[in-house]
C-alpha angles and dihedrals in degrees: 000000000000108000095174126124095247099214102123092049084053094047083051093052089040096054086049086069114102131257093340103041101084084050094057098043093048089054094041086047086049100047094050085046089055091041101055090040099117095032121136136273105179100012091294137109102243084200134011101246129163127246107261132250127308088253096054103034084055092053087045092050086040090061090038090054088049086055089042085060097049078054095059095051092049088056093046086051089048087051085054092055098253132148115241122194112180143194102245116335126222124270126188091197105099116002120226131068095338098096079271121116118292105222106064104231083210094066122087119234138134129326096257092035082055092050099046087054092047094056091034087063091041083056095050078046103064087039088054099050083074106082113200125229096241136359114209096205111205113217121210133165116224097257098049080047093053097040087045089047110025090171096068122088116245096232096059091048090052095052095048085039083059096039100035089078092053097056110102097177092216097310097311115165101252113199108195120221126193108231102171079082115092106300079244095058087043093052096050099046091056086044081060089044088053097047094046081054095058090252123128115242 
């Protein structure tokens, strides 16, 4: 299960449309930039910036609820005794582009925008009570994840590469791989994760 936000796979869709789409990613790209300055690296505000507006904070809760719903599947799959294994998985630790809430409930906006972050983080919350068996957590160094992912800004991957590590997700075991080695070696190394934890690969 994918329980990522998506929004790079829509930018992507949106720039595809002619004549008008580049216009509209750069200025998406631009809004959620705008939106996760301040954010923090170690559990700290690096600046003291405000939520952002009513339209974007509402695009930024809509994505969060859709993950909120791929939650919820995941949990209805778990209750059938199935084993889940998922593409990133939600932290309430630090918000921003980190699979925490996007709205930092720390920031000062309007009413409304206020509101919307507060329930955003009740909702990551609630994601993040549910402790996983097992995070694979997936090591790169800034310049692997730029030349995998020339589309990303330096400056963002540079700050989740520094808060990735902090993250304990409840508890939960975290088994670190080196990724920077050849996709094959990778593969196989978290194959071998998933067999010593009982899960087929």
């Amino acid at each position: 299960m994918y329980l990522g936000l998506g929004t790079g796979d829509l930018g992507r869709r949106i720039g595809g449309i002619p004549l008008i789409g580049r216009i509209a990613e750069r200025f998406l790209t631009g809004k959620a930039s705008k939106a996760h300055e301040g954010h923090a690296v170690s559990g700290r505000n690096i600046k003291e910036k405000r939520l952002p507006g009513l339209a974007t904070a509402l695009a930024m809760f809509g994505f969060s609820l859709a993950r909120y719903r791929r939650f919820r599947q995941v949990l209805g799959y778990r209750r059938q005794g199935v084993q889940v294994i998922t593409d990133r998985y939600p932290q309430a630790e630090v918000p921003g582009s980190f699979d925490g809430p996007g709205l930092s409930w720390a920031r000062k906006g309007s009413a409304l925008v206020e509101r919307l972050a507060q329930r955003e983080r009740a909702l990551y919350e609630d994601m993040a009570s549910y402790r996983p068996t097992l995070v694979i957590r997936l090591n790169v160094d800034v310049d692997t994840a730029l030349a995998r992912k020339s589309d990303h800004q330096r400056a963002m991957l540079e700050k989740k590469i520094a808060v990735v590590p902090t993250l304990r997700f409840g508890g939960a075991q975290i088994v670190d791989v080196d990724a920077t080695r050849p996709y094959h070696d990778v593969l196989e190394g978290i194959r071998a994760v998933l067999r010593r934890h009982g899960m087929p690969s």
